[in-house]
C-alpha positions in Angstrom: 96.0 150.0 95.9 99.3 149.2 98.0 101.0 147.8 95.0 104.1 149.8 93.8 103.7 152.1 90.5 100.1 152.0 90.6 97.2 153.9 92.1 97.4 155.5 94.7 100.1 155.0 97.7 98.8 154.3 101.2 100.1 156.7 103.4 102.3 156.1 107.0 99.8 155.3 110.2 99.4 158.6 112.0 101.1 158.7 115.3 104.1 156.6 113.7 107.3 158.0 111.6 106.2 159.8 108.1 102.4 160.2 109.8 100.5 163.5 109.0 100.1 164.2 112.4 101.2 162.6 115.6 98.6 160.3 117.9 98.4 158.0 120.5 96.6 155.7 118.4 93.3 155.8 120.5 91.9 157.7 118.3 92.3 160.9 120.1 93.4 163.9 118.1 96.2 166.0 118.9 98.3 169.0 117.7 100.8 168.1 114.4 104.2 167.7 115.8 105.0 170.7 113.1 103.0 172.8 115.4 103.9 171.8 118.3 107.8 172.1 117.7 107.3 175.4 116.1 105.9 176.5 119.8 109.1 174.8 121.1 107.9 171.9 122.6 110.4 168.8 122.4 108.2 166.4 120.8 108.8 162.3 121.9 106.2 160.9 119.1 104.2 158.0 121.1 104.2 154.9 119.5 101.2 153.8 117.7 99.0 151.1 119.3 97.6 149.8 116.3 101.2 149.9 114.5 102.2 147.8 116.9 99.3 145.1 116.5 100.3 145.1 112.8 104.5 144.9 113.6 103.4 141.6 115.8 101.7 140.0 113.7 103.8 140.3 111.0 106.1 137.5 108.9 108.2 137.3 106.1 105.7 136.3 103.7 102.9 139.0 105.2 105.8 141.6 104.8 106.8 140.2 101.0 102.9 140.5 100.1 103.6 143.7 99.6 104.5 144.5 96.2 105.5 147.9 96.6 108.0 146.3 99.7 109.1 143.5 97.4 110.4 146.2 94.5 112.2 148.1 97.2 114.2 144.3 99.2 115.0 143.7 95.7 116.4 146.7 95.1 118.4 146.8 98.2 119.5 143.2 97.6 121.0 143.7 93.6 122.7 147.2 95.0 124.2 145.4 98.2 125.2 141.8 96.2 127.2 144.6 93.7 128.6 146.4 96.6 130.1 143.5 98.0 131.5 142.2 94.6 133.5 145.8 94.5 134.4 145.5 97.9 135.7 142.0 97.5 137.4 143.5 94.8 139.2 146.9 96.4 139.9 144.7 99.4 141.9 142.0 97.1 143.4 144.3 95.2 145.0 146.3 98.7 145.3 143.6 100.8 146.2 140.3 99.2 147.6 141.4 95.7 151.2 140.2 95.1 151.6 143.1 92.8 151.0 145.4 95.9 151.8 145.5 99.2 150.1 148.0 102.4 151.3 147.8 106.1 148.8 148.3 108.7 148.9 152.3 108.6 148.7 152.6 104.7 145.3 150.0 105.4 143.7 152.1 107.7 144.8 155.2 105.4 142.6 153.5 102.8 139.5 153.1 104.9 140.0 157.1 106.1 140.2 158.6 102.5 137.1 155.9 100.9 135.2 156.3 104.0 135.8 159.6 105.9 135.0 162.4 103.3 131.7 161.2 102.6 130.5 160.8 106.0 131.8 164.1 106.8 129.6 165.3 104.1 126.4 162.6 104.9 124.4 165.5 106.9 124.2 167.3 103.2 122.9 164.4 101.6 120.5 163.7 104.1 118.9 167.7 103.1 118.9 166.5 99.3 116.8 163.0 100.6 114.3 165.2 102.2 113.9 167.6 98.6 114.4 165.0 96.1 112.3 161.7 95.0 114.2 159.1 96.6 113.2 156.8 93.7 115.4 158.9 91.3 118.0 159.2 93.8 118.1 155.3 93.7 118.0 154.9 90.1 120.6 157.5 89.1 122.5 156.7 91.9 122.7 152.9 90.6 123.7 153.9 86.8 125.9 156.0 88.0 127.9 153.7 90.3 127.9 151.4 87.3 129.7 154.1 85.3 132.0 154.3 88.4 133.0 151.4 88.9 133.9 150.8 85.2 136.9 153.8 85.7 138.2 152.3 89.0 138.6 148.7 87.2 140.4 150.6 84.5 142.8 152.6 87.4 143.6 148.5 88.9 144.4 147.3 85.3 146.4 150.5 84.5 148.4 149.7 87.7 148.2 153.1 89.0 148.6 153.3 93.2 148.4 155.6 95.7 145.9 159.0 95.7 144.3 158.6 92.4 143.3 154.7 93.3 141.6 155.9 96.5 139.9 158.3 94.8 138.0 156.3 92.9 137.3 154.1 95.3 136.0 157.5 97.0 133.8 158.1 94.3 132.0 154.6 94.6 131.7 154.2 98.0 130.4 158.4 98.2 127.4 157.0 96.2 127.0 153.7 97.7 126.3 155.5 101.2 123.9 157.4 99.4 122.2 154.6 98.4 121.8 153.1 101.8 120.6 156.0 103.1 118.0 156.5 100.6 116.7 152.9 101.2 116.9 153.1 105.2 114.3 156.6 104.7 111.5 155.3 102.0 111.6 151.8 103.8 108.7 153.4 106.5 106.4 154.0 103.0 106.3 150.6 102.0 105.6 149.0 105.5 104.0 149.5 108.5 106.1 146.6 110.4 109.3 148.4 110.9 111.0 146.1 113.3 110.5 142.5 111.0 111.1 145.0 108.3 114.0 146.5 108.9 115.3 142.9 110.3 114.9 141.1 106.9 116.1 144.6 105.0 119.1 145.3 106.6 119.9 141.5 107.3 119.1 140.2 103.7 120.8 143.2 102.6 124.1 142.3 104.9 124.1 138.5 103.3 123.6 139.8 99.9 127.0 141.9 100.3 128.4 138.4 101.4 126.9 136.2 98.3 128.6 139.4 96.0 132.2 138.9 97.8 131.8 134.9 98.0 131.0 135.3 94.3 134.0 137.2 93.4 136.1 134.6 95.3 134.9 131.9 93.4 135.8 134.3 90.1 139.6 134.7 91.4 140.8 131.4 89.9 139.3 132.2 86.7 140.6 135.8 86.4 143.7 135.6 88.5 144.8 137.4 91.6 146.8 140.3 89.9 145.7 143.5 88.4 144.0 141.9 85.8 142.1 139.9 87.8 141.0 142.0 89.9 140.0 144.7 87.8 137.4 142.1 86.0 136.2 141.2 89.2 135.3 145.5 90.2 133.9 145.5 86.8 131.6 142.8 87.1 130.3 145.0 90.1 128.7 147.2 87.6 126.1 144.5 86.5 124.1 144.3 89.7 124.0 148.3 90.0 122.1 148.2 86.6 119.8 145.7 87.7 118.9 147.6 90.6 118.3 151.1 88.7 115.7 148.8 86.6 114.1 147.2 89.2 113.6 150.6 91.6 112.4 152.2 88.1 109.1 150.6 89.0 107.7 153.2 91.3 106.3 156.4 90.6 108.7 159.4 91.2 106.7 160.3 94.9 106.2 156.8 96.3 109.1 156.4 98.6 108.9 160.0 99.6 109.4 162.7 100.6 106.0 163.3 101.0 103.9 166.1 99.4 103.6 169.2 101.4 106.4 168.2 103.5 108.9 171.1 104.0 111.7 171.3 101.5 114.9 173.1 102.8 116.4 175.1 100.3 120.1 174.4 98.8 121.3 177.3 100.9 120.0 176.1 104.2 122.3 172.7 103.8 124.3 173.8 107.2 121.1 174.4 109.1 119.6 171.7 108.0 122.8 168.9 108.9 122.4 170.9 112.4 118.8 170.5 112.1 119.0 167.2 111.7 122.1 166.5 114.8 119.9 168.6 117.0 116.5 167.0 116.1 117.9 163.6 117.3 119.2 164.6 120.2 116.1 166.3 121.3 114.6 163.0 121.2 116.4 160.5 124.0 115.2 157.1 122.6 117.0 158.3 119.1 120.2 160.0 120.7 120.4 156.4 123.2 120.1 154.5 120.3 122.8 156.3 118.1 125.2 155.8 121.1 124.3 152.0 120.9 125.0 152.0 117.5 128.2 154.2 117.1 129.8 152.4 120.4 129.6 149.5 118.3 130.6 150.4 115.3 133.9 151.6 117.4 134.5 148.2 118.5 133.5 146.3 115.3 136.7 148.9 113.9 139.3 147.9 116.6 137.8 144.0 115.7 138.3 144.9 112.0 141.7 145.7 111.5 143.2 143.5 114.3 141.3 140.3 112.1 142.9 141.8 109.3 146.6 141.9 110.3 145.9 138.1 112.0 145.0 136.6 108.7 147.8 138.4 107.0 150.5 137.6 109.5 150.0 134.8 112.2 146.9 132.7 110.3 148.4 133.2 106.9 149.8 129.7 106.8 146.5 127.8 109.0 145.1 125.3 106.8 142.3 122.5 108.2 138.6 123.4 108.2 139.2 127.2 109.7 142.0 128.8 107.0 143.7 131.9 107.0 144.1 134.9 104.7 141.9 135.6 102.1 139.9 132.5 101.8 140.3 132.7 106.2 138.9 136.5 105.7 136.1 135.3 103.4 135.2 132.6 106.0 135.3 135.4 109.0 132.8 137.5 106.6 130.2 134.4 106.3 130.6 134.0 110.1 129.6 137.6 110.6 126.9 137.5 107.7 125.7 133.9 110.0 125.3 136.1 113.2 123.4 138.8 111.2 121.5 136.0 110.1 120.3 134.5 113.1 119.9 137.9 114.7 117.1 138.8 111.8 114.9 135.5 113.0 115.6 135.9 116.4 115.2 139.9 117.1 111.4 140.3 115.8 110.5 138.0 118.6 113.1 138.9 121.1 111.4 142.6 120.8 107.9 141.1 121.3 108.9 139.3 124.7 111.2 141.7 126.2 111.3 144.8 124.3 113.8 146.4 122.6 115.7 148.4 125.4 116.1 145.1 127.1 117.0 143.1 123.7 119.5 145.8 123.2 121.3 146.1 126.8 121.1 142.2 126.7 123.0 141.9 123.0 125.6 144.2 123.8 126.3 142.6 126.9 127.2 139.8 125.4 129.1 141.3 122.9 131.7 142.8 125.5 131.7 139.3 127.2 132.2 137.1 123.7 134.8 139.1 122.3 136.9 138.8 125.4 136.7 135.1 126.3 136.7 134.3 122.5 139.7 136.6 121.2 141.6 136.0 124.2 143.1 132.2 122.8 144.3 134.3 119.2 142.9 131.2 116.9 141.2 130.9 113.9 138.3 129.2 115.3 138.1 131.6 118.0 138.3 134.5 115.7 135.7 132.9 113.3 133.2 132.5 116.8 133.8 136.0 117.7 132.8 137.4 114.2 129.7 135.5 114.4 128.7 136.6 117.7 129.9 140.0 116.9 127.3 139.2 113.4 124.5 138.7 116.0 125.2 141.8 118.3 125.7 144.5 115.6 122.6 143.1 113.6 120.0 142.9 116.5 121.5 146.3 117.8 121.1 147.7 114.1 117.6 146.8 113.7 116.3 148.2 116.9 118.3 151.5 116.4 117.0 151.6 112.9 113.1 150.5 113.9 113.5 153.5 116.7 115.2 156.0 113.9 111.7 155.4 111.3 109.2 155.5 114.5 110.3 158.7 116.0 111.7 161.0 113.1 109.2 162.4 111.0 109.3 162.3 107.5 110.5 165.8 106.3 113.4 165.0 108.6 113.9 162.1 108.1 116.8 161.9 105.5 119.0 164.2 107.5 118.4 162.6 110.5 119.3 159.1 109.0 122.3 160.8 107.0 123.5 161.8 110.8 123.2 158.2 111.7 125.0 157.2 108.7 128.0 159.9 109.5 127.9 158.6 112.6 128.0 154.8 111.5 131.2 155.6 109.4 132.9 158.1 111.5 133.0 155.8 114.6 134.4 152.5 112.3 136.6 154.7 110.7 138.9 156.6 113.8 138.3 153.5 115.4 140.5 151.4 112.2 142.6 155.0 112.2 143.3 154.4 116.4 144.2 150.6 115.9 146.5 151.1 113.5 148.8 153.1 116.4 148.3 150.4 118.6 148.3 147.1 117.4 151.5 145.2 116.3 151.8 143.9 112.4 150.7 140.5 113.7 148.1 141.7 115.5 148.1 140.4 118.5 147.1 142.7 121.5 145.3 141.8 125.2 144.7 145.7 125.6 143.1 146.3 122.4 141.0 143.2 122.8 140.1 144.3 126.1 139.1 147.5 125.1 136.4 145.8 122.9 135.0 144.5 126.0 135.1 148.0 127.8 133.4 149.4 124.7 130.4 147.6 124.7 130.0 148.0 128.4 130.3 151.8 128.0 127.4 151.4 125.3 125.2 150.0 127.7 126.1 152.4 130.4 125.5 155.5 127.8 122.1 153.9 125.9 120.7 153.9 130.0 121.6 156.9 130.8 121.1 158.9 127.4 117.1 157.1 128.0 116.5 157.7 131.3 116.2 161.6 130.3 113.5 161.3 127.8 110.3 163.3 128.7 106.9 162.3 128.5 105.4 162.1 125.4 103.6 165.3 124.6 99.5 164.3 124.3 96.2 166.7 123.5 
């Protein structure tokens, strides 16, 4: 049976990510890639024909059939909703507080110290994915941001600044990547349809974090924009992280993986297996193309990110009509972006289908580079609010192909380092990217060359994702 907690689990398709052995799904046998890369053979897994038949013909409701894939979108959905409750929270509490005040350094100090350590340390994490049930790791995980978020709330009401607040902020987000990352490598055992998958996953999951920050606005006149306030508002957070922990408590302890048999690095091997992981990716050229994609982007969405943030604190502050500015203008900029996710979830699955993903993905960031330009250029809030949403619709459809590629060509037993690489990566690029704003943009934000160098960004992704693709081997057949 395919439902979650009971009998037993199907297993992954050969010949696709998590498979037993690797085929080219015409039912020819062939060496496991475990042998094969023992004999040091760089290994480009071909993709499955009969996956694909299945990934085509698959719709929300065929994907939500699933039992087993329904327990694990709701989990995502209660953790993300919570996550962007706290964030809503942390991000009031720094930005907009009248009890506190940051300049544009001290901001992008606050995303190095809650963001930086943990994706430094992501490769580790990804070792303990491939050893431990990733159903546990999402239940305690859950409880124990809960418990977390309960002593930040208490460091906001206390009043206390500085080191200690980041801190534990640290501590929450150090779990909440954890979380993702555990949800991003079980995904593959609950679905065979990774593209539509991961597009209503990762998209439902973006607009839940949304509904949890638009929630916590509409809390602020009720609890007040001080400490106070916002300390209810982080401890609300905890709520959803519960929920999640019951929900995920569902499956049996083996059902999202790792699977049985699969190698188990011990504790000691947690170096050799983060440069296992960094080296297995890069011996594949569809996944190391795809990771520049993604972390090319995630350097622009940075430079984006803080120059929105100074604009709504400095020249937009005062805009009122239908596009505001500040906080409520921020939370409208997030919807935007959440919009563009949105509409990249409906439109990728087919976009793949008709042109493939390669193209999808040149063609997306493309128009990112172009967009931002022409649309940031006029430094409006209606402009601004456009960009995010076309900046929504890029770094979604990007996201879901690199993820799709990521679960199709990474076996399972390597799976959880390889996506705890991508999520260094993902955090590492935002992060210097926020850090090298901060040097260069004024306090109000305005800046052609930073808004150009958006533009050059996303170029340069296309030019590496080419390039890095055009050296992939051919697959390795029997």
């Amino acid at each position: 049976m395919d439902s979650a907690g009971t009998g037993a689990r199907r297993r992954p398709v050969p010949g696709r990510a998590g498979g037993p052995d690797s085929g080219s799904g015409t039912g020819v046998i062939v060496p496991s890639v475990p042998h094969l890369r023992a004999a040091g053979v760089v290994v480009v897994p071909p993709s499955s024909y009969a996956g694909r038949v299945r990934e085509e013909g698959a719709t929300v409701r065929s994907l939500l059939a699933r039992r087993d894939f329904r327990r694990l979108f709701a989990t995502r959905l209660l953790a993300q909703f919570g996550d962007g409750v706290f964030q809503a929270a942390l991000a009031g509490t720094v930005l907009f507080n009248p009890q506190r005040a940051a300049d544009p350094l001290e901001v992008a100090a606050g995303f190095a110290v809650l963001l930086l350590p943990w994706s430094l340390l992501g490769p580790f994490a990804g070792v303990w994915l491939d050893r431990w049930s990733r159903r546990a790791v999402l239940l305690r995980a859950n409880v124990l941001r809960a418990a977390l978020v309960a002593v930040v709330a208490a460091v906001i009401l206390g009043g206390v600044d500085g080191v200690p607040f980041y801190l534990a902020g640290l501590a929450v987000f150090s779990v909440n990547r954890f979380v993702l990352a555990a949800l991003s490598a079980g995904l593959p055992h609950t679905t065979d349809a990774l593209v539509p998958a991961n597009a209503l996953s990762t998209t439902a999951g973006s607009i839940a974090t949304v509904a949890g920050g638009g929630t916590a606005l509409l809390l602020l006149p009720l609890t007040g924009s001080g400490d106070a306030g916002y300390a209810a508002i982080a401890l609300a957070a905890a709520l959803p992280y519960l929920a999640a922990s019951a929900v995920v408590s569902g499956f049996d302890r083996r059902y999202l993986g790792p699977d049985a048999g699969a190698e188990q690095p011990a504790a000691r091997h947690v170096v050799a297996g983060m440069v296992a992981g960094a080296r297995y990716a890069w011996g594949l050229p569809r996944v190391a193309a795809a990771l520049a994609a993604i972390g090319l982007h995630r350097v622009c969405f940075g430079l984006f990110t803080l120059m929105t943030l100074l604009l709504h604190r400095g020249p937009f502050e005062d805009a009122t009509g239908l596009v505001r500015g500040g906080l409520a203008g921020l939370g409208q900029l997030v919807a935007a972006i959440a919009a563009g996710s949105l509409l990249a979830a409906f439109v990728t699955p087919a976009a793949v289908r008709r042109a493939g993903r390669v193209r999808w993905t040149v063609g997306l960031l493309l128009v990112g580079g172009v967009a931002q330009v022409l649309l940031g250029l006029p430094f409006s809030p209606p402009a601004v609010l456009a960009g995010g949403f076309v900046l929504g619709l890029v770094g979604q459809g990007v996201k879901i192909c690199v993820d799709a590629t990521l679960q199709e060509d990474v076996e399972d037993d390597v799976r959880g380092r390889v996506f705890s690489v991508y999520d260094t990566l993902f955090n590492v690029a935002f992060v210097g990217a926020v850090v090298a704003a901060a040097f260069v943009l004024p306090e109000s934000g305005r800046s052609v060359p930073v808004l150009l160098a958006i533009g050059a960004g996303y170029l340069l992704a296309v030019v590496a994702f080419l390039g890095l693709r055009r050296r992939t081997p051919a697959p390795v057949r029997g």
